[in-house]
Backbone of each chain as nested JSON, in Angstrom:
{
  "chains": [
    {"id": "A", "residues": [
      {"number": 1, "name": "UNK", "atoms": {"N": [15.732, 6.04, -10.524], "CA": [14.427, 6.309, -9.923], "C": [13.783, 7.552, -10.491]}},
      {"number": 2, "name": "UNK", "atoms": {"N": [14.99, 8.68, -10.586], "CA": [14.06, 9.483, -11.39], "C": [13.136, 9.524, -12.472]}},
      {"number": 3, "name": "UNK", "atoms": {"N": [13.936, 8.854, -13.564], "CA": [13.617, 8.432, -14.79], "C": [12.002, 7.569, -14.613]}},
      {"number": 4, "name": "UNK", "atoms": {"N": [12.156, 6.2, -13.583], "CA": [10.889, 5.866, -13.641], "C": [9.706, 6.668, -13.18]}},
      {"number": 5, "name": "UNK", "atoms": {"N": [9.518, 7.808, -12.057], "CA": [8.76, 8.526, -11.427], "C": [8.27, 9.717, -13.014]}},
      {"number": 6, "name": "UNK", "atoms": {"N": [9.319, 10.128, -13.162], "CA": [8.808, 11.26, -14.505], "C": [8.359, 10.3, -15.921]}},
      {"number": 7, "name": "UNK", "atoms": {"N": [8.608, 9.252, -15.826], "CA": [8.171, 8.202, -16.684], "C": [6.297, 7.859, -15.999]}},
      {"number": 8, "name": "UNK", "atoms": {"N": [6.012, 7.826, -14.967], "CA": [5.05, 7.945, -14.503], "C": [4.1, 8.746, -14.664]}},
      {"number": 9, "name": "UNK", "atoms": {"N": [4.882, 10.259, -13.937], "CA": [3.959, 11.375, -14.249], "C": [3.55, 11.501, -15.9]}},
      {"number": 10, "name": "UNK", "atoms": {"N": [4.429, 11.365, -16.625], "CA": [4.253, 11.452, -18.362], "C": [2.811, 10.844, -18.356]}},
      {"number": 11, "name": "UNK", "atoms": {"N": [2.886, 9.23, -17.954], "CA": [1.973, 8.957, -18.009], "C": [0.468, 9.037, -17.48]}},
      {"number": 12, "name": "UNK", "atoms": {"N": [0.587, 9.616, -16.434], "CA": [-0.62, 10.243, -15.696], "C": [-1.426, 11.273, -16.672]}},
      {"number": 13, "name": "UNK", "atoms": {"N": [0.044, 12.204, -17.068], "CA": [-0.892, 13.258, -18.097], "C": [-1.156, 12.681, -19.155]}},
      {"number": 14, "name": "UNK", "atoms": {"N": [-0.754, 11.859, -19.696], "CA": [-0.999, 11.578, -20.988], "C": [-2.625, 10.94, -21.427]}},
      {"number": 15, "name": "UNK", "atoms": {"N": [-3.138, 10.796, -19.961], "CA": [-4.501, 9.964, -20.268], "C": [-5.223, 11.118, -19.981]}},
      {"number": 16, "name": "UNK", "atoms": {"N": [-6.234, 11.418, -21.15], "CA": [-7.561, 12.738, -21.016], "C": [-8.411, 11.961, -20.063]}},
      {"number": 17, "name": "UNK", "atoms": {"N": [-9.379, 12.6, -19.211], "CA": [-10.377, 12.508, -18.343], "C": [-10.284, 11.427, -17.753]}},
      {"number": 18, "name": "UNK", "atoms": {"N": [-8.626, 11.96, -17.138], "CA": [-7.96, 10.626, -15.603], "C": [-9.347, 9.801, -14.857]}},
      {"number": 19, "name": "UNK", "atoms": {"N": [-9.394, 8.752, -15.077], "CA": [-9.477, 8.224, -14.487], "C": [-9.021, 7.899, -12.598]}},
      {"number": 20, "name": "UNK", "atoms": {"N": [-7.681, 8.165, -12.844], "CA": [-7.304, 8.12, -11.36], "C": [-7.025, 9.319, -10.733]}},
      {"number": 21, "name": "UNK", "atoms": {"N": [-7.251, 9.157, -9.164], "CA": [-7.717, 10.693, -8.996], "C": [-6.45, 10.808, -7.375]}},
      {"number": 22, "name": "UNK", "atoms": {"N": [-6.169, 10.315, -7.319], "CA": [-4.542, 10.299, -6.526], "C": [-3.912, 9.626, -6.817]}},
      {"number": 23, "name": "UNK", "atoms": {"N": [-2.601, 10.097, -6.702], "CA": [-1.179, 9.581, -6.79], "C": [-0.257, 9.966, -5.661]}},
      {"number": 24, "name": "UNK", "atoms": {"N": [0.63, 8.736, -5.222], "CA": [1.493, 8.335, -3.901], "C": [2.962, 7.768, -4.243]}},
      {"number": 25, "name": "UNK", "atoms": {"N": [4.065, 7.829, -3.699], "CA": [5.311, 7.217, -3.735], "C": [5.988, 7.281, -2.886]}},
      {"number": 26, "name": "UNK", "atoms": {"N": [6.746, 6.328, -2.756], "CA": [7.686, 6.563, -1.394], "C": [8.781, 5.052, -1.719]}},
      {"number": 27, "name": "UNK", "atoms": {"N": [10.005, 5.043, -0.477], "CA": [10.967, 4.261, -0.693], "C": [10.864, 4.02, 0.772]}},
      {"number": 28, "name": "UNK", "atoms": {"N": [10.991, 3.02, 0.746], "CA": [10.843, 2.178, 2.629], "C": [11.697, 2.634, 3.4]}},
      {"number": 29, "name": "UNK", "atoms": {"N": [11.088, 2.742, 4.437], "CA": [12.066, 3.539, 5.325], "C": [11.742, 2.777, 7.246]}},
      {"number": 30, "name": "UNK", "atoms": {"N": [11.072, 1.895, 6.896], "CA": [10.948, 0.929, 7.959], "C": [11.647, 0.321, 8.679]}},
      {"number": 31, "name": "UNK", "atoms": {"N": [11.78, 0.601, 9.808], "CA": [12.908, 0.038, 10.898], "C": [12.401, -1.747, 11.498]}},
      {"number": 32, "name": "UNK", "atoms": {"N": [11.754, -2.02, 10.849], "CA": [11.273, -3.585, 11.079], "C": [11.693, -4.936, 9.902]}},
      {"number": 33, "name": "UNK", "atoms": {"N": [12.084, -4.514, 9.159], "CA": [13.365, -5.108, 8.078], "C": [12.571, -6.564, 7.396]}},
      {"number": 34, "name": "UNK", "atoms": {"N": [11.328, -5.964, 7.438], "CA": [10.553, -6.909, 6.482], "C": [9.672, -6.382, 4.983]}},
      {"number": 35, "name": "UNK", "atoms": {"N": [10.707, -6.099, 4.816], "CA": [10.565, -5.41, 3.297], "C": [10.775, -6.331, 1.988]}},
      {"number": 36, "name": "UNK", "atoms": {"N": [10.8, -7.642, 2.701], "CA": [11.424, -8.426, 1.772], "C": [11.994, -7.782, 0.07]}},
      {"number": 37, "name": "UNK", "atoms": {"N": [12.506, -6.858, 0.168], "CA": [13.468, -6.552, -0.813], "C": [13.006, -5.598, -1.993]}},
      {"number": 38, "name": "UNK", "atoms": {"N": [11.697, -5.032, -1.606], "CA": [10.97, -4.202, -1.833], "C": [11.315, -2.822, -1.888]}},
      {"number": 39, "name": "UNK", "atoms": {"N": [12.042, -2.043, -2.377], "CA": [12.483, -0.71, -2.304], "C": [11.357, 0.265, -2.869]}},
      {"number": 40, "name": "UNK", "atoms": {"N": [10.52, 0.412, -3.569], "CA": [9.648, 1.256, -4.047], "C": [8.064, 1.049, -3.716]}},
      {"number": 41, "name": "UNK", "atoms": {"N": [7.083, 1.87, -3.708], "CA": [6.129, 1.728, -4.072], "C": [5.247, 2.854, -4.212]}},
      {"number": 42, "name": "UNK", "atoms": {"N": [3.775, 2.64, -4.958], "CA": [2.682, 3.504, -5.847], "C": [1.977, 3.266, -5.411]}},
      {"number": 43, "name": "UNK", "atoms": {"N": [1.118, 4.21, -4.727], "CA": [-0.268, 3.695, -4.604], "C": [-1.418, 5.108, -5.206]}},
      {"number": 44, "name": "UNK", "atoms": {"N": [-2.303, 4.502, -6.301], "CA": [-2.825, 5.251, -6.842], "C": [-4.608, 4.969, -6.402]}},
      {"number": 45, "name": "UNK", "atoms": {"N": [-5.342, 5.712, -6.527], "CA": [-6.525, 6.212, -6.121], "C": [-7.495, 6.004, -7.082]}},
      {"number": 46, "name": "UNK", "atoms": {"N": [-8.807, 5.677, -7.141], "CA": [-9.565, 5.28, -7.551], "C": [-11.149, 5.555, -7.387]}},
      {"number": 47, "name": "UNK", "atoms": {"N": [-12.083, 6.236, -7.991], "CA": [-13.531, 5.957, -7.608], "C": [-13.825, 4.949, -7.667]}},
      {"number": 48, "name": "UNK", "atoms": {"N": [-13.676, 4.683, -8.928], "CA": [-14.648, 2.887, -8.865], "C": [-13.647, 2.001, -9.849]}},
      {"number": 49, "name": "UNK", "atoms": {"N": [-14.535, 0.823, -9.851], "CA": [-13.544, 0.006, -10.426], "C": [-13.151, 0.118, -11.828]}},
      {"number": 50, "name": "UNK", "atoms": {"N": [-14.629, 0.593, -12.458], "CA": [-14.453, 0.742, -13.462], "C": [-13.114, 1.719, -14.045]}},
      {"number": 51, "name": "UNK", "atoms": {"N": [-13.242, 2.362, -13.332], "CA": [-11.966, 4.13, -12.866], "C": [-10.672, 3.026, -13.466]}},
      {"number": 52, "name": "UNK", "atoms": {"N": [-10.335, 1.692, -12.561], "CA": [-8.895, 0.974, -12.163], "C": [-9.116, 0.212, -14.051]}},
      {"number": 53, "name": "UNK", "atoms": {"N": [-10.207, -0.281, -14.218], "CA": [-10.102, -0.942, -15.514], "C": [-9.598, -0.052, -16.668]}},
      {"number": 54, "name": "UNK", "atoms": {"N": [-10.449, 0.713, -16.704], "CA": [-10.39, 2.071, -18.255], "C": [-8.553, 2.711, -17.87]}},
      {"number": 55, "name": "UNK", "atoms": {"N": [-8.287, 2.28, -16.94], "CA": [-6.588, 2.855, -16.58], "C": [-6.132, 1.686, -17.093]}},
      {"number": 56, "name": "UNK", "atoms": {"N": [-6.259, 0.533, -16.639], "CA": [-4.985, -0.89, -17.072], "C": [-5.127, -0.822, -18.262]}},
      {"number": 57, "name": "UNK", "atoms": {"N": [-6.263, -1.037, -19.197], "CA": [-6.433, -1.319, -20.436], "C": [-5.764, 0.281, -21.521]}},
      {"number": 58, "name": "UNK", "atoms": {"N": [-5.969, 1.084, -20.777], "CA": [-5.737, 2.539, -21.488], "C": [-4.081, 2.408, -22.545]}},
      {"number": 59, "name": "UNK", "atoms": {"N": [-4.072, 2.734, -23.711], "CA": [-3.059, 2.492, -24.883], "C": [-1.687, 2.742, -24.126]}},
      {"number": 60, "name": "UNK", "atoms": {"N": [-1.713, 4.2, -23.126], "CA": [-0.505, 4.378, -22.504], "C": [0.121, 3.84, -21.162]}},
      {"number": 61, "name": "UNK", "atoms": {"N": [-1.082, 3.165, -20.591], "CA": [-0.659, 2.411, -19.534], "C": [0.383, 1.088, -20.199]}},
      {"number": 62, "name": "UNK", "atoms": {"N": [-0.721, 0.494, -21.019], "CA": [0.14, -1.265, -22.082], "C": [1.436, -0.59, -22.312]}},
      {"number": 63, "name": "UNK", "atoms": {"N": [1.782, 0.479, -22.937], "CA": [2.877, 0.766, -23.245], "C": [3.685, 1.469, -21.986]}},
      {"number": 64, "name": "UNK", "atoms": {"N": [3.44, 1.987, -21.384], "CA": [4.415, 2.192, -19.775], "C": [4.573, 1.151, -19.009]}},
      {"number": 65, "name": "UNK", "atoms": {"N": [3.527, -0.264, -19.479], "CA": [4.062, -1.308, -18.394], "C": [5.088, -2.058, -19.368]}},
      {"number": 66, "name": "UNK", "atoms": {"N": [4.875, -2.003, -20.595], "CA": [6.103, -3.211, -21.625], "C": [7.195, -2.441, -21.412]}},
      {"number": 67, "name": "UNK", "atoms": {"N": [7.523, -1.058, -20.994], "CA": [8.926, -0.384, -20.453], "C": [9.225, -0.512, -18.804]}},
      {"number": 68, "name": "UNK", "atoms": {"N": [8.377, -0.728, -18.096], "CA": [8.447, -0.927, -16.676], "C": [8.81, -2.181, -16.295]}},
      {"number": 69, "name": "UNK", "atoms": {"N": [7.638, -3.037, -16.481], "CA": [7.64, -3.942, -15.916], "C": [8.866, -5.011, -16.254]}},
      {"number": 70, "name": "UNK", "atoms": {"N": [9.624, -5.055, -17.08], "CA": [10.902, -5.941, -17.593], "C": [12.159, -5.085, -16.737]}},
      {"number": 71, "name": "UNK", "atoms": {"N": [11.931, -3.587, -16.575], "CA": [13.328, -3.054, -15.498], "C": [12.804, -3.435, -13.962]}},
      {"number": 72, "name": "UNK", "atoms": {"N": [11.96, -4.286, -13.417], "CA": [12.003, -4.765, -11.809], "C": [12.475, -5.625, -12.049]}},
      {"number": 73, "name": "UNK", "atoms": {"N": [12.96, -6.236, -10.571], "CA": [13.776, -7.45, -10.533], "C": [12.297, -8.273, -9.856]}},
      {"number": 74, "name": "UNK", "atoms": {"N": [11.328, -7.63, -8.963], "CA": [10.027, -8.718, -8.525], "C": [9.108, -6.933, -8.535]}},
      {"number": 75, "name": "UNK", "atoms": {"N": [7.975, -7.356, -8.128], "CA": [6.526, -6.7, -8.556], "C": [5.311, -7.16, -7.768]}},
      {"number": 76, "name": "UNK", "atoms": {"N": [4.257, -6.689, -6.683], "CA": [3.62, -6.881, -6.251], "C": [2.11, -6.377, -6.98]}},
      {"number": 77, "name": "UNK", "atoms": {"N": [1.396, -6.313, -7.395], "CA": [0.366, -5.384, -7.777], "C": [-0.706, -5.725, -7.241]}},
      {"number": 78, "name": "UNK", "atoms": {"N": [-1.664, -4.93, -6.552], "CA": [-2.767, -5.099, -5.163], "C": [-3.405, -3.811, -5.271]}},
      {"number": 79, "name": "UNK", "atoms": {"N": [-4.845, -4.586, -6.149], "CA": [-6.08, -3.252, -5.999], "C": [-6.581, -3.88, -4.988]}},
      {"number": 80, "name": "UNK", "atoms": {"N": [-7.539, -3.067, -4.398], "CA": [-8.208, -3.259, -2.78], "C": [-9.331, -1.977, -2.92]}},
      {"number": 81, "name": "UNK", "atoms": {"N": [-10.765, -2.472, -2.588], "CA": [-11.78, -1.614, -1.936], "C": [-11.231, -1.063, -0.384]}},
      {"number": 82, "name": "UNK", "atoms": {"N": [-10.809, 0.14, -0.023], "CA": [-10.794, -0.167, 0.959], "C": [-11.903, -0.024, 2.584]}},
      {"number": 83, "name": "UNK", "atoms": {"N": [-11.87, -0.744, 3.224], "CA": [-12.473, -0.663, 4.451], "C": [-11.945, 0.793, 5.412]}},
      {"number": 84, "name": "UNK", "atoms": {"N": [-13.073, 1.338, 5.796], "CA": [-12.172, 1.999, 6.703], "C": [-12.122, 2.355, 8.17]}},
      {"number": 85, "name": "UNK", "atoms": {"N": [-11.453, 2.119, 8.8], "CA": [-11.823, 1.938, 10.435], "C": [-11.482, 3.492, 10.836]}},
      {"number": 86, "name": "UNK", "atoms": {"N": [-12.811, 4.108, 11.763], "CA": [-12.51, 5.071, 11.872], "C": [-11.864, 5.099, 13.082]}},
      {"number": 87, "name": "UNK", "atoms": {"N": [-10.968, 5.979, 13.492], "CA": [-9.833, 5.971, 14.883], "C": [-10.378, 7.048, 15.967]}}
    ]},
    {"id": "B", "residues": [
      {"number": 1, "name": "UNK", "atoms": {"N": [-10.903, -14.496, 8.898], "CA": [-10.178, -12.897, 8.662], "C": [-10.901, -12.03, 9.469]}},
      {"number": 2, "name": "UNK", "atoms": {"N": [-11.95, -12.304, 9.675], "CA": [-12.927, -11.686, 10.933], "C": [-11.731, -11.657, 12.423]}},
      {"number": 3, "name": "UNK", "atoms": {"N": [-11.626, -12.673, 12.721], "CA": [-10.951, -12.686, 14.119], "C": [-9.469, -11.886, 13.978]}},
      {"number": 4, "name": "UNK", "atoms": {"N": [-8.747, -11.518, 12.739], "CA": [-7.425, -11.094, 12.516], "C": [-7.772, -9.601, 12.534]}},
      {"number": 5, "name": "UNK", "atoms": {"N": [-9.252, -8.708, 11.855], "CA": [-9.645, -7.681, 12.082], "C": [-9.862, -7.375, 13.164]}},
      {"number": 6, "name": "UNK", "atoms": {"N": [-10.776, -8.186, 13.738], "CA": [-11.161, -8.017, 15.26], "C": [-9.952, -7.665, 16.103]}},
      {"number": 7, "name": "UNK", "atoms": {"N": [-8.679, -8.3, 16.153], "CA": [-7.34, -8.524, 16.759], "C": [-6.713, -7.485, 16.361]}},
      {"number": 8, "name": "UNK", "atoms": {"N": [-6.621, -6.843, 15.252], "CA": [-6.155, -5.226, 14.951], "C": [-7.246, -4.121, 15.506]}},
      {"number": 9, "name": "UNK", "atoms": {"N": [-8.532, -4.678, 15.829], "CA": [-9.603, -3.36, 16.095], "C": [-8.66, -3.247, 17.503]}},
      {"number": 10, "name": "UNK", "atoms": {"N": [-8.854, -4.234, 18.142], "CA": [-8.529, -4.536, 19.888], "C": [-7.218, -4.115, 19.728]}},
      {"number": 11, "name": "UNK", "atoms": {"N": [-6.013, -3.908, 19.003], "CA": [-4.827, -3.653, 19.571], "C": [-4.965, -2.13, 19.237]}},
      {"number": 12, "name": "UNK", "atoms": {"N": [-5.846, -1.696, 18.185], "CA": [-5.639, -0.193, 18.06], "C": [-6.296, 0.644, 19.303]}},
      {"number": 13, "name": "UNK", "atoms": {"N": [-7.434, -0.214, 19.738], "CA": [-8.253, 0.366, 20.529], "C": [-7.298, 0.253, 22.343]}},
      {"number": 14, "name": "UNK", "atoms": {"N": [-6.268, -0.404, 22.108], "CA": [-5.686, -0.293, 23.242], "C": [-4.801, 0.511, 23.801]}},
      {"number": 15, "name": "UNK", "atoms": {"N": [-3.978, 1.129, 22.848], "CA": [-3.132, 1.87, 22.591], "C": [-3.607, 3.474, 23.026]}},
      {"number": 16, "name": "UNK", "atoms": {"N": [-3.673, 3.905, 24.022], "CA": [-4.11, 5.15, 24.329], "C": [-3.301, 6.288, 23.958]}},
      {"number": 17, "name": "UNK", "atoms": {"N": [-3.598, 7.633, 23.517], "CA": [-2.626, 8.4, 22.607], "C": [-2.338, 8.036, 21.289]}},
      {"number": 18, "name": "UNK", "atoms": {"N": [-3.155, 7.545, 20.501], "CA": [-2.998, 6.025, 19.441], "C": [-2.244, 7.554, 18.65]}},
      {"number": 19, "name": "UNK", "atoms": {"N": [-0.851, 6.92, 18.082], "CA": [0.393, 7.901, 17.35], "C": [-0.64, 7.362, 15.786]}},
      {"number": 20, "name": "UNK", "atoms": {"N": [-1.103, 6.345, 15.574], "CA": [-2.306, 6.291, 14.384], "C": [-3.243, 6.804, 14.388]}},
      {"number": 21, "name": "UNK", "atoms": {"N": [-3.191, 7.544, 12.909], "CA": [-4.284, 8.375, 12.077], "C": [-5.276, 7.77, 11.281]}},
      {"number": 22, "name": "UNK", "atoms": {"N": [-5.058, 6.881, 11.028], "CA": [-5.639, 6.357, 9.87], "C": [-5.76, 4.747, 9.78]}},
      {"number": 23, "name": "UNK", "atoms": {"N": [-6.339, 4.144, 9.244], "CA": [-6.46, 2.428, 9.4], "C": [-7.342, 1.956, 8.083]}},
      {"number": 24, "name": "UNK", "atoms": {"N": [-6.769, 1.552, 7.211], "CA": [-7.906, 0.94, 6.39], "C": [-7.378, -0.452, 5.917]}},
      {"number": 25, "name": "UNK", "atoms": {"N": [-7.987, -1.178, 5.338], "CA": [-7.826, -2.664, 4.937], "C": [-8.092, -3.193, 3.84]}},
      {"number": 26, "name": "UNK", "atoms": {"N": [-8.166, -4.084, 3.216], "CA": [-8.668, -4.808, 2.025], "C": [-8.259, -5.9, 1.305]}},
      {"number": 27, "name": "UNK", "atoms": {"N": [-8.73, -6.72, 0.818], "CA": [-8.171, -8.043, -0.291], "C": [-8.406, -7.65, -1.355]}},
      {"number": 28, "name": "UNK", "atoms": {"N": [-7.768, -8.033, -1.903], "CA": [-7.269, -8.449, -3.554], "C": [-8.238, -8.398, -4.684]}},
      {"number": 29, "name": "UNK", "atoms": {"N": [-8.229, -6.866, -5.709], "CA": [-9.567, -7.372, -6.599], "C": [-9.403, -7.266, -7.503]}},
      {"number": 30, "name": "UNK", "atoms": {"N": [-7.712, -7.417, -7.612], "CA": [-6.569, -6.758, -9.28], "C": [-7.228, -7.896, -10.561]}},
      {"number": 31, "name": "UNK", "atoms": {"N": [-7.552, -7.28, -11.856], "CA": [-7.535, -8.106, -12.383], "C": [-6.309, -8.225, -13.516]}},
      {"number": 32, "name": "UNK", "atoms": {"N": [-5.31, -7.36, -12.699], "CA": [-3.33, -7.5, -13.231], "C": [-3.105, -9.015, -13.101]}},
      {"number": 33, "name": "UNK", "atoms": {"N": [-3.39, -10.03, -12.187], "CA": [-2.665, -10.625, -11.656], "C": [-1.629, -10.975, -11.555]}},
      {"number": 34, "name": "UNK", "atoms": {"N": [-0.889, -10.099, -10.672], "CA": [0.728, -9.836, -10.605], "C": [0.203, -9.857, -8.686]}},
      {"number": 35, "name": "UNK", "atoms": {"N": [-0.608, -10.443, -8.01], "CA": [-0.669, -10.154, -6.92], "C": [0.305, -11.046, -5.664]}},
      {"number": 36, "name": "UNK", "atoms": {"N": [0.787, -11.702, -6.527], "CA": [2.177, -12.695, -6.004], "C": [2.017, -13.836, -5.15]}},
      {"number": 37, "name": "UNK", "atoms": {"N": [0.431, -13.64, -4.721], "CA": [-0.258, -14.946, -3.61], "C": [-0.318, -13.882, -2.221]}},
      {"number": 38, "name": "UNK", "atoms": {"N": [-0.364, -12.602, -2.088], "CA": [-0.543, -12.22, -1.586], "C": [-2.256, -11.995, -1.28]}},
      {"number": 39, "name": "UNK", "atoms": {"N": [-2.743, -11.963, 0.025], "CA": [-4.127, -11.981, -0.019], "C": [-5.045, -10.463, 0.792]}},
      {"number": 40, "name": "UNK", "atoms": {"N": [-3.978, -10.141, 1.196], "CA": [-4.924, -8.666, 2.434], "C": [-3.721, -7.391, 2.254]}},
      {"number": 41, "name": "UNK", "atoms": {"N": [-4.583, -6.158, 2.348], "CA": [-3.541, -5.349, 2.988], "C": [-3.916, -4.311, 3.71]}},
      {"number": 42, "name": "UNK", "atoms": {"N": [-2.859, -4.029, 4.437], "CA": [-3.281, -3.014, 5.683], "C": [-2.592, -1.942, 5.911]}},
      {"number": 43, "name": "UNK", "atoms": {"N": [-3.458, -0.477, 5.734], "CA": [-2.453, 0.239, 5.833], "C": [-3.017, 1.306, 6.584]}},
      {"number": 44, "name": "UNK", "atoms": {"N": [-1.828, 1.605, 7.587], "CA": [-2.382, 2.841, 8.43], "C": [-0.858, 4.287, 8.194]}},
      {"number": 45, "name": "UNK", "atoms": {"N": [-1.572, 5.184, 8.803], "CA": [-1.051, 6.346, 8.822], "C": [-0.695, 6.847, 9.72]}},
      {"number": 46, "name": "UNK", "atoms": {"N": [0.032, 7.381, 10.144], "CA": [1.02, 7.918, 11.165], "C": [1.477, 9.276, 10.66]}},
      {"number": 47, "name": "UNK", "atoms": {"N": [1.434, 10.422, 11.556], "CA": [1.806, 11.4, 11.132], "C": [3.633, 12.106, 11.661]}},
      {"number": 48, "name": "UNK", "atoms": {"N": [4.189, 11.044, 11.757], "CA": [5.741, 11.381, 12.07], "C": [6.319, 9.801, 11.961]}},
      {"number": 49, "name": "UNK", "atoms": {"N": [7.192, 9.8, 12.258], "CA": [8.442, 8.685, 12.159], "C": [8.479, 8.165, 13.25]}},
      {"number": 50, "name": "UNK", "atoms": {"N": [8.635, 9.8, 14.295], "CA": [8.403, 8.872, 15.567], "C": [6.999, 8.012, 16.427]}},
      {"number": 51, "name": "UNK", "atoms": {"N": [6.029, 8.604, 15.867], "CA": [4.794, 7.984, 15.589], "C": [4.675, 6.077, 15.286]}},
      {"number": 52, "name": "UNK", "atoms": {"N": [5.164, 5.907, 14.204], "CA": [5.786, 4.994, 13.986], "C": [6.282, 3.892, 14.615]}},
      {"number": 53, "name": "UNK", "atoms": {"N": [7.824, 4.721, 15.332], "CA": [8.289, 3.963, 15.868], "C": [7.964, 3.718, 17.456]}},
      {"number": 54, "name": "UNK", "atoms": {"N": [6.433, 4.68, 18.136], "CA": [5.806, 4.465, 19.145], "C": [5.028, 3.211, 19.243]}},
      {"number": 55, "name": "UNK", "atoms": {"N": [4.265, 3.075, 18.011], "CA": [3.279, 2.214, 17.728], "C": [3.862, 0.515, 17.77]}},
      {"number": 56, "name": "UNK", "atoms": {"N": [5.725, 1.026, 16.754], "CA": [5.886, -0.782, 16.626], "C": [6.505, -1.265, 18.308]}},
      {"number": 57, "name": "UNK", "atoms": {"N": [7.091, 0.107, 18.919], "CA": [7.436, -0.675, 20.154], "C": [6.699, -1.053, 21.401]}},
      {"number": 58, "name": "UNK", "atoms": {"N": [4.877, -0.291, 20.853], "CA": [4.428, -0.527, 22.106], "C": [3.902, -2.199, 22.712]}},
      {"number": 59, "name": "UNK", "atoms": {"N": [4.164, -2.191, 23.564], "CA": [3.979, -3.584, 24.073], "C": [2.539, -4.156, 23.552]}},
      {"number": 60, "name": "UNK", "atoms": {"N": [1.656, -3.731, 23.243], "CA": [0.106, -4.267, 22.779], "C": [0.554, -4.392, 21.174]}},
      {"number": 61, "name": "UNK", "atoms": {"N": [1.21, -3.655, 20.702], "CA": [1.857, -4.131, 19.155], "C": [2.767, -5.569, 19.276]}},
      {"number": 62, "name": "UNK", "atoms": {"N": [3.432, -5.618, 20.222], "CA": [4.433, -6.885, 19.985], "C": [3.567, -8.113, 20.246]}},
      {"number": 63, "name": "UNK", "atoms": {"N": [3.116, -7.759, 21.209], "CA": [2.12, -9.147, 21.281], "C": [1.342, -9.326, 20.418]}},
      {"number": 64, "name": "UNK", "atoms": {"N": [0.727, -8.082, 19.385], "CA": [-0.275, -8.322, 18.545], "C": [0.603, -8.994, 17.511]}},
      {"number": 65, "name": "UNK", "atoms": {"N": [1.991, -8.887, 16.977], "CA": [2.919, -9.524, 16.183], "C": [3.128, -10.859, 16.713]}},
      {"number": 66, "name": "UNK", "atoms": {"N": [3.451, -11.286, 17.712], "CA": [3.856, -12.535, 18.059], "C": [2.39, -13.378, 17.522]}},
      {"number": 67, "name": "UNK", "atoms": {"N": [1.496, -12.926, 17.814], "CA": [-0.341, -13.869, 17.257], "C": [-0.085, -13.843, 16.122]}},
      {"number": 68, "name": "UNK", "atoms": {"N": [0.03, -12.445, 15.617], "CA": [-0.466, -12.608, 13.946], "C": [0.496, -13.109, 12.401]}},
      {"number": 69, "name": "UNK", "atoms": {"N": [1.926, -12.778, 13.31], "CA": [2.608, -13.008, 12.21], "C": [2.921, -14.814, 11.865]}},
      {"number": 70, "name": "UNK", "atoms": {"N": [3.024, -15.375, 12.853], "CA": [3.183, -16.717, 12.62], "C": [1.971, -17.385, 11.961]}},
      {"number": 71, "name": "UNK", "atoms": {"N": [0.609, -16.569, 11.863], "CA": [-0.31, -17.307, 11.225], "C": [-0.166, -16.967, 9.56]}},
      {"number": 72, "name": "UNK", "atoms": {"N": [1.04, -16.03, 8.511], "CA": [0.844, -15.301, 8.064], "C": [1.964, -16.523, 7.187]}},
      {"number": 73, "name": "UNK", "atoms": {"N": [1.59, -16.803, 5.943], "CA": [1.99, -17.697, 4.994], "C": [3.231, -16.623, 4.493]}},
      {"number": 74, "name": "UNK", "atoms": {"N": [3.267, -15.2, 4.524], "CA": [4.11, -14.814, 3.732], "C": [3.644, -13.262, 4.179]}},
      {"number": 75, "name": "UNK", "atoms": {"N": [4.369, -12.118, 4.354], "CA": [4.213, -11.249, 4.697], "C": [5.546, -9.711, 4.275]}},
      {"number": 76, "name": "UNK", "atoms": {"N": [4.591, -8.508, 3.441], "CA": [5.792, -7.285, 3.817], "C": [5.504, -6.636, 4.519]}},
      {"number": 77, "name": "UNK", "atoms": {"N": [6.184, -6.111, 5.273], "CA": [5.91, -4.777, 5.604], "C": [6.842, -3.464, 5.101]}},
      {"number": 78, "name": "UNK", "atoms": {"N": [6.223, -2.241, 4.811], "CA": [6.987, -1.243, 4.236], "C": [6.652, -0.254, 4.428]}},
      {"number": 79, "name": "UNK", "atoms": {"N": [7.004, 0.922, 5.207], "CA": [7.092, 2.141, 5.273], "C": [7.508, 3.01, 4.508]}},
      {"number": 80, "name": "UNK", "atoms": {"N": [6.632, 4.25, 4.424], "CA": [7.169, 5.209, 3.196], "C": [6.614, 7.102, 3.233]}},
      {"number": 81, "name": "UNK", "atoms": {"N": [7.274, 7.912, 3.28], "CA": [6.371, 8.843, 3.826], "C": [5.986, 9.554, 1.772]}},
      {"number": 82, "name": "UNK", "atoms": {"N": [4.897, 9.243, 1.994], "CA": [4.502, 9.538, 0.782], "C": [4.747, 11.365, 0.537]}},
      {"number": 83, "name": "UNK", "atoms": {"N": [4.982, 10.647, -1.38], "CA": [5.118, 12.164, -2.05], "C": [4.161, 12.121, -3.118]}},
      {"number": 84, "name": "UNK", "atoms": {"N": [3.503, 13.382, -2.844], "CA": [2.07, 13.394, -2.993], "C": [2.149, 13.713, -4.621]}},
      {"number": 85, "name": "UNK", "atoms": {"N": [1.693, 13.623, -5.616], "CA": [1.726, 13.867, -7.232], "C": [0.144, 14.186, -7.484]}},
      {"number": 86, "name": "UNK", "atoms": {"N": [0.177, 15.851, -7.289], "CA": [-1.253, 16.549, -7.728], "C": [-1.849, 16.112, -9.298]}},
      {"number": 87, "name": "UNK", "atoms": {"N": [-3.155, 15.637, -9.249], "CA": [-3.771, 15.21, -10.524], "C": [-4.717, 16.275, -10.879]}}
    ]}
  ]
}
């Protein structure tokens, strides 16, 4: 886990005039045991969409996902506008 | 999906002392498609564990689970107390 997280950050810096403007991680810790088998997740931040495109397509993202994405065993990936209900 | 929002407005709004901070929502606008057939997601904030575990045991939560989850083709849930990565 380390390795992938500092494999991450590498890549965060590595892109000039980020596009993404937060970064999140965590390992489930849910007492409701519907994690279906899910141990990790990222959730990164966004102005606009354009922000999420100029990131997927970016030279170092293609190359951090052809090293990532073959070490999961499954993978969810979910951009979302989000709504927000105020409380 | 109107009436499933509506049904989370009404269970948050019932919950007095609501241990939730935060509530936001959204579908799917990845153009990764790695989104697995997954279609919504929902995520709220809680500022403790035990927070948390107020919210899943309160009785207006279980009932709101017994409605919603059986209508739900496929579902995770995952908790995580995020670690924040300054950009």
């Amino acid at each position: 886990m380390k390795l992938r997280n500092s494999s991450r950050v590498m890549l965060i810096s590595s892109i000039s005039s980020n596009p993404m403007k937060a970064f999140e991680w965590g390992t489930d810790v849910s007492i409701e045991n519907m994690h279906q088998g899910f141990t990790h997740i990222f959730e990164s931040t966004f102005e606009s969409t354009e922000g999420v495109a100029e990131y997927i397509s970016h030279p170092a993202h293609v190359d951090f996902g052809g090293l990532f994405l073959p070490a999961l065993e499954k993978v969810v990936v979910f951009d979302y506008k989000p709504t927000v209900f105020r409380l």
